[in-house]
N, C-alpha and C positions, 0 to 999 in steps of 0.2 A: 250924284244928284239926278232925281227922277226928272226928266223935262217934258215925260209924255203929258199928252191931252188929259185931263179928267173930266168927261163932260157924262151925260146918261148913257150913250154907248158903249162908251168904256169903263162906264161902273156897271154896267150890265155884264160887259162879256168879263170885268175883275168878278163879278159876282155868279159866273157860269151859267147865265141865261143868256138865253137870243137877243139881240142886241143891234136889231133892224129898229128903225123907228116906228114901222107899224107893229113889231115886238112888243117894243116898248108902251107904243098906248094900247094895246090889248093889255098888258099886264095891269097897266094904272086903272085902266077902265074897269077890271077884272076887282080890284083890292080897292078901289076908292072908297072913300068913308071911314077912313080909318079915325078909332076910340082916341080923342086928344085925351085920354086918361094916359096910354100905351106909350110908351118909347119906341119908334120906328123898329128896333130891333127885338120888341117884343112881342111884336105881330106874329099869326102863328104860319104862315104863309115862308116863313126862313127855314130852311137848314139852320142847323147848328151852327155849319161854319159861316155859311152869309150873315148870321147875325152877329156873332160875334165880328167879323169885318168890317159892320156896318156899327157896332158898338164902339170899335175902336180905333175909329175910321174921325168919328166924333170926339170921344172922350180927350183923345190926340190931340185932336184940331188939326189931324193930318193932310196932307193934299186931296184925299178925297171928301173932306166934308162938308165944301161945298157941293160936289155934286150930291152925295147923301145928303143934305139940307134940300137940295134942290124936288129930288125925288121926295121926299117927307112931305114936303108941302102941294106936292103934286098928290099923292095919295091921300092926301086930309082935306083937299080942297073937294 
């Protein structure tokens, strides 16, 4: 059983980016606006493998998709 944190930092450093909080809002601030047409992991901004982790992350409902929910609405807001 996974008991770690999943919060934005450690879906940053699962997702292999820098994973400082001022990381983090450079990246948001960087990608913001994101198309409500897109699905988070449609963005062109992923690797292949971060997106699929962040697709499957959701489709799951696995312990990371509230942090992934959290970032998605942080990036469309």
């Amino acid at each position: 059983m996974d008991l770690s944190e999943h919060n934005l930092n450690t879906l940053f450093e699962q997702l292999g980016l820098p994973s400082s909080d001022e990381a983090i809002d450079a990246f948001i601030e960087k990608h913001k606006g994101l198309d409500r047409s897109l699905h988070l992991w449609e963005a062109d901004f992923w690797t292949p493998s971060q997106a699929a982790f962040i697709h499957e992350a959701l489709e799951e409902d696995s312990d990371w998709a509230e942090a992934v929910d959290h970032l998605d609405a942080l990036l469309r807001g």
